[in-house]
C-alpha positions as CSV (number, residue, x, y, z in Angstrom):
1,X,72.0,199.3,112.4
2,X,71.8,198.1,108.6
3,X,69.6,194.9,108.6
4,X,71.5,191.3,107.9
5,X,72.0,189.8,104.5
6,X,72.6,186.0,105.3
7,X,74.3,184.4,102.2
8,X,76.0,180.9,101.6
9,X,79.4,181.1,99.8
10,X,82.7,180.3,99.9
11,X,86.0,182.5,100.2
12,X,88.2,182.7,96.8
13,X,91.0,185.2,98.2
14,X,91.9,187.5,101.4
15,X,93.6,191.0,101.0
16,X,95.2,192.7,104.1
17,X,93.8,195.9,104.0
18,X,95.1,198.4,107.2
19,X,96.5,197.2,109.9
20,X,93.7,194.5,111.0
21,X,91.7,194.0,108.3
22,X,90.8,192.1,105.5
23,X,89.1,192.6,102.0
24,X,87.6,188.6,100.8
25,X,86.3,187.9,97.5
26,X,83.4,185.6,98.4
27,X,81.5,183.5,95.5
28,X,78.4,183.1,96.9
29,X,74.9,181.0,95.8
30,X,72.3,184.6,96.4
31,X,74.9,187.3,95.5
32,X,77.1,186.0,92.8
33,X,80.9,187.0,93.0
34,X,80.9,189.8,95.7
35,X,83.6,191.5,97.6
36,X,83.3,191.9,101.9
37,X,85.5,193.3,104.0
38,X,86.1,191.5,107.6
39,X,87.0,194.5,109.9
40,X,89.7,193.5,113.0
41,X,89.7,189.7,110.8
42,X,93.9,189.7,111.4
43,X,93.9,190.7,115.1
44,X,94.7,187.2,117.0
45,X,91.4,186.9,118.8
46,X,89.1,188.2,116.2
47,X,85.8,185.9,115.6
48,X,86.3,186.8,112.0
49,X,90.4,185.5,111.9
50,X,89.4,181.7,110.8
51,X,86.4,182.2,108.4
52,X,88.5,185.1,106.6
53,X,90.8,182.4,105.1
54,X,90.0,181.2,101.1
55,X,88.2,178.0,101.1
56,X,86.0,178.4,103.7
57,X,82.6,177.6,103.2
58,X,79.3,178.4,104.7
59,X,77.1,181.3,105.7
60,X,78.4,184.6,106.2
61,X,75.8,187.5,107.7
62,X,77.0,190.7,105.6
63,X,75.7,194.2,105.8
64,X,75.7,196.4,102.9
65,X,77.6,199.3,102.8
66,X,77.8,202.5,99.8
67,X,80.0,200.5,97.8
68,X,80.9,196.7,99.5
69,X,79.7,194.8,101.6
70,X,80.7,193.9,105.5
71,X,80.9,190.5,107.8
72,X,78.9,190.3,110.8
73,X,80.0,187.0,111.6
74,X,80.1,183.8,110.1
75,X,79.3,179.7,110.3
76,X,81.6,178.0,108.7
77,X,80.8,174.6,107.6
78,X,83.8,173.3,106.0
79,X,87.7,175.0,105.9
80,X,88.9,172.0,104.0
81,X,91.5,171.3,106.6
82,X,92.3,168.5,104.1
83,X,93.9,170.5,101.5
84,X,96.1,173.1,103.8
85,X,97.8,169.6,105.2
86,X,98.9,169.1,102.1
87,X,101.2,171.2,99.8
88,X,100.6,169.8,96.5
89,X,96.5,170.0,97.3
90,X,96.6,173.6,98.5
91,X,98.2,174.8,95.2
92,X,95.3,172.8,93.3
93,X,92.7,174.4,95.4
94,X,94.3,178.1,94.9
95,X,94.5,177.5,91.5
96,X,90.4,176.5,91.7
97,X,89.8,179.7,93.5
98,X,91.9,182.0,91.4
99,X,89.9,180.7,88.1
100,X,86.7,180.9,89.4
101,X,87.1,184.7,90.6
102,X,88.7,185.2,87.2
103,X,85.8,184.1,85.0
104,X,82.9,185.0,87.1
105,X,81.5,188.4,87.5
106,X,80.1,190.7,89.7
107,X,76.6,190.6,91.3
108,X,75.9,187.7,88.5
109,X,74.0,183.8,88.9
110,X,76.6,182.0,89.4
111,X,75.3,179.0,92.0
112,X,76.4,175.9,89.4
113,X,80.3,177.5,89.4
114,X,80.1,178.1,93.5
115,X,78.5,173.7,93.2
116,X,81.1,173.0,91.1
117,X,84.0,174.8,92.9
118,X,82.8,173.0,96.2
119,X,82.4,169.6,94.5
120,X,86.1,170.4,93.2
121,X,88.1,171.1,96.5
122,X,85.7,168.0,98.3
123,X,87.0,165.7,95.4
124,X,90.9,167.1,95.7
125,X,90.6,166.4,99.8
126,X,88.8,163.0,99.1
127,X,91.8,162.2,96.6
128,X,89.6,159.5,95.1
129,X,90.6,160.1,91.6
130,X,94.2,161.7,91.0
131,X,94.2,165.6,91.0
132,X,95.1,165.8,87.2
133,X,92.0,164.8,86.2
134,X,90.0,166.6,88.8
135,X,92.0,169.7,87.2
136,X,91.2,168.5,83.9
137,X,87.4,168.1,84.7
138,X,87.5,171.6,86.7
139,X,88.7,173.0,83.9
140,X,86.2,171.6,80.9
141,X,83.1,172.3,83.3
142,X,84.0,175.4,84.3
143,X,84.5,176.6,80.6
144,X,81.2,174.8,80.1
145,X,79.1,176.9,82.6
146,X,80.5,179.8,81.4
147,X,79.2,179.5,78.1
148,X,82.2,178.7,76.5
149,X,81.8,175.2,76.3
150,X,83.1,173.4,72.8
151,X,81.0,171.8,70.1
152,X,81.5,167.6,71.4
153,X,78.6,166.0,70.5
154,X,79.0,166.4,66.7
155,X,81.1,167.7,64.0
156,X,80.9,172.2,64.4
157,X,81.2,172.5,60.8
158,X,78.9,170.0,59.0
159,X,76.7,169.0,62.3
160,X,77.4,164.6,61.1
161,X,78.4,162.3,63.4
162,X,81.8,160.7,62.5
163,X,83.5,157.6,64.3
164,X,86.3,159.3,63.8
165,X,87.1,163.2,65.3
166,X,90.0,166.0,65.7
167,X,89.2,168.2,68.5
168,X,90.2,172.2,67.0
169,X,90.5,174.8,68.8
170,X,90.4,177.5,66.4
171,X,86.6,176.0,65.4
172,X,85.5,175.3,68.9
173,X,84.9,171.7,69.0
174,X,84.9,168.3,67.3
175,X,86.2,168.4,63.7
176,X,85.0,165.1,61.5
177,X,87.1,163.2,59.2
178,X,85.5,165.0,55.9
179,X,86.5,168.7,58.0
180,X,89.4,167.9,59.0
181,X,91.2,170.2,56.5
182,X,89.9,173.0,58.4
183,X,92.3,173.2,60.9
184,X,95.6,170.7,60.2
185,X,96.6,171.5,64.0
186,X,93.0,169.9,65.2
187,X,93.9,167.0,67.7
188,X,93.2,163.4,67.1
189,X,91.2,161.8,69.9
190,X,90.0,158.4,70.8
191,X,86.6,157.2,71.0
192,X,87.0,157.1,74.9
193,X,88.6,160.3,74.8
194,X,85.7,162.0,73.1
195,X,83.4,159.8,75.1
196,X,84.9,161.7,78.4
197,X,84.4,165.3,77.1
198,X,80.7,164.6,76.1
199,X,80.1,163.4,79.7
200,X,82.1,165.9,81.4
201,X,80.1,168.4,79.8
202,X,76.6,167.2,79.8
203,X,76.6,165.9,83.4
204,X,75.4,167.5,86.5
205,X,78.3,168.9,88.4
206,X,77.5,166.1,92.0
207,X,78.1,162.9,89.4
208,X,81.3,164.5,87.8
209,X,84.3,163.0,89.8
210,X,83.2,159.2,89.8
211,X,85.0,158.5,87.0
212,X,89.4,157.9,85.7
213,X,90.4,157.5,82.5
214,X,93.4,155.8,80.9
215,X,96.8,157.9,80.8
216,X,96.6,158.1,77.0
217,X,93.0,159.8,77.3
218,X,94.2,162.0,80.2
219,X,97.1,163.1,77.5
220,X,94.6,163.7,74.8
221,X,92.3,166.0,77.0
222,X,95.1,168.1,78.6
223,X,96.5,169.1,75.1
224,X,93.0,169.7,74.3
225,X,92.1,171.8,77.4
226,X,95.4,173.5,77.7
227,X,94.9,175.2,74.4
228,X,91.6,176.0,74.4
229,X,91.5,177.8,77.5
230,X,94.6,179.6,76.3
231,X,92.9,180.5,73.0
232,X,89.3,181.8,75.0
233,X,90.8,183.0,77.8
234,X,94.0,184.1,77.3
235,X,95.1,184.9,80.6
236,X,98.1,183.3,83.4
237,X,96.6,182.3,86.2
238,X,99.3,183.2,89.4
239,X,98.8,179.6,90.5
240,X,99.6,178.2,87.3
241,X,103.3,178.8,88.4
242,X,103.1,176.9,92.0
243,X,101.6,174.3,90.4
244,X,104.4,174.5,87.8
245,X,107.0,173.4,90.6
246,X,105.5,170.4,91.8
């Protein structure tokens, strides 16, 4: 029998495969993104049916096939039970999962995305802070830990502070009053709202949603995020739609 690979994670999407089966995408802290199938995981009395469902989290014992990987068994710490009570939350939390399968990658470190991801869902079940911003903040950190992070701590062209700053996509940051003519579309944000990327970015992902922010700076920040995933990623995320109809 192949020997046990015991790995923490959590489940960003179920396929049916067959007749009783299941193919998960699981982001995990030791393996990166990995796929697993659960064999038997849609038959009513399978052990696998209720940890084969996307937002469960804990520690799954997989064996290791030619080319994918298998569940043993599993011990779930957390479903979320939260968000599938709730319509509007279960769309967030798909649209959390779809994104992070999308930008992470095979076999690759990705343990601050699976923190943040977990961090994410626990703040949209807590509801402490309104799930716009948790989006928002998702979105910005995510980008962030990806590499793709903007320039917010200073100007990206001449590298001055300014008291003054349009956020441009096309340069990848903060544009000062002196660069401004470098893109004429750049964004003009407030002190606070400038204030709220630096901190979303430079913070560790367990002190991120403590924090709300005026509706004008929550305005500011979703034109700004909006088009700068649009211009790195370039990509509709499924979700997107769902949460298009609340």
């Amino acid at each position: 029998m192949p020997e046990s690979i015991l790995v923490t994670g959590m489940v960003l999407s179920a396929m049916p495969v067959g007749d009783y089966d299941k193919r998960l995408v699981l982001l995990t802290k030791e393996l990166g993104k990995i796929s697993a199938f659960a064999k038997g995981a849609r038959r009513p009395n399978s052990a696998l049916l209720a940890c084969s469902q996307p937002f469960s989290f804990g520690e799954f014992s997989l064996y290791a096939g030619r080319t994918s990987y298998s569940i043993r068994s599993a011990d779930i710490s957390s479903y979320f039970s939260e968000l599938r009570s709730d319509v509007e939350s279960v769309y967030y939390g798909m649209y959390f999962c779809e994104f992070s399968e999308y930008i992470t990658k095979e076999n690759n470190d990705e343990k601050e995305i699976l923190k943040l991801l977990y961090q994410t869902l626990r703040a949209v079940a807590k509801k402490t802070i309104e799930l716009a911003l948790i989006r928002l903040i998702f979105e910005i950190k995510i980008m962030a830990l990806s590499g793709l992070a903007p320039q917010v701590f200073e100007c990206v062209k001449c590298q001055k502070n300014s008291e003054e700053y349009r956020f441009s996509v096309e340069s990848g940051g903060l544009l000062c009053k002196e660069c401004r003519a470098y893109d004429k579309k750049a964004i003009l944000l407030s002190t606070s709202s400038v204030y709220t990327l630096q901190y979303i970015i430079s913070r560790d992902v367990e002190r991120l949603f403590n924090f709300r922010v005026s509706g004008q700076v929550l305005k500011e920040l979703k034109a700004c995020a909006r088009s700068y995933l649009k211009h790195y990623l370039n990509h509709e995320f499924k979700s997107t739609e769902l949460l298009g109809s609340l």
